[in-house]
N, C-alpha and C positions, 0 to 999 in steps of 0.2 A: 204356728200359723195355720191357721181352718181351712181359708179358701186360698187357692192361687191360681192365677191365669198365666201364661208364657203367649209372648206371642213373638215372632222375632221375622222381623222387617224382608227380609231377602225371598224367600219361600212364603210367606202370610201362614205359617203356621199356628194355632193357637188350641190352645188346653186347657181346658175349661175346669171347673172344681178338682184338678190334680191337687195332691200330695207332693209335697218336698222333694219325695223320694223318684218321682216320675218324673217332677220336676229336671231333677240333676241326671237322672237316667238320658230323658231327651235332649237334655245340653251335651251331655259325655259323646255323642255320636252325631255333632254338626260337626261340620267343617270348618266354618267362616260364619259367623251370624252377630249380628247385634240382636239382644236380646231383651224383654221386658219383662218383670218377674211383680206382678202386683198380690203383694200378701193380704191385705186387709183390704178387700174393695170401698168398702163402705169410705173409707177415712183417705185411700185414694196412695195407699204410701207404695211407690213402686220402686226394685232396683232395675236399673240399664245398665247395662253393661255391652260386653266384648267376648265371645268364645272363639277362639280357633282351634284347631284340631281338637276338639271336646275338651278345651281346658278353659276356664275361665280366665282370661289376661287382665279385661280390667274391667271393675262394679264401680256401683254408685256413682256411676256418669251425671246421674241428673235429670240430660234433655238428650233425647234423640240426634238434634243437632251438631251438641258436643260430641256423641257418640260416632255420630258419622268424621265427626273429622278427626276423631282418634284412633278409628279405623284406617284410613287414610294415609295416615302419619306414620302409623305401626307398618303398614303394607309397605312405604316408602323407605323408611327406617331400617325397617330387617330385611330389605326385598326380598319380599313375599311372594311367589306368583297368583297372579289374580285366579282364583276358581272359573273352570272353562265356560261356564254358561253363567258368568258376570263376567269378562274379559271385559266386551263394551262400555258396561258401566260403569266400568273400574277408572276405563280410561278416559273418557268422556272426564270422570270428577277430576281425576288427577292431571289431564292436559288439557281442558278445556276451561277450566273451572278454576283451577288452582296455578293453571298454567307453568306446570315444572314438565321441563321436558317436553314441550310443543311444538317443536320442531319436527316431529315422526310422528305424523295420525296414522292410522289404519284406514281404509278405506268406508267404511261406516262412520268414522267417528269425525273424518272430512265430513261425509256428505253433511252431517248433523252440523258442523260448525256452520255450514256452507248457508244451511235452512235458517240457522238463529240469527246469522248474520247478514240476512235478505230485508 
């Protein structure tokens, strides 16, 4: 693989003509990230995937979207705690969105429901 760019959704980190090897360096040390790994730009072929605690859980997502909801799923699945500075957004997907467990907003994630549904 020549070129590879990382970019991964949470943080808008991205890495531009990295190596493999800086590649997998900067994934071993997230915490929670969906992540986009495009090896050949030219031709457009990317892996998505899933890191948590710098381990990769799961590749070849596909589509971000799918990604997001197998992030979701994994966090729900294995109760995960949501990373402190995504709490919100975590919960906002999972009880507003997905509607598991909507019964208990936090006070933020009221106000939001409060606004969408005005």
């Amino acid at each position: 693989m020549d070129l590879m760019s990382a970019t991964a959704i949470v943080h808008c980190h991205f890495l531009k003509d990295a190596d493999e090897d800086s590649v997998a360096q900067d994934l071993a040390v997230q915490d929670m990230k969906i992540y986009s790994i495009q090896s050949n730009v030219s031709e457009g072929a990317e892996d998505i995937g899933i890191v948590i605690d710098g381990t990769k859980v799961l590749t070849a997502l596909g589509n971000f979207t799918r990604a997001c909801a197998m992030l979701i799923g994994l966090m729900y699945a294995v109760n995960l705690a949501y990373p402190k500075e995504l709490r919100y957004t975590f919960e906002a997907f999972q009880k507003l969105f997905l509607e598991l467990d909507c019964s208990k907003l936090s006070p933020k994630v009221n106000s939001l429901k409060s606004k969408l549904l005005a």
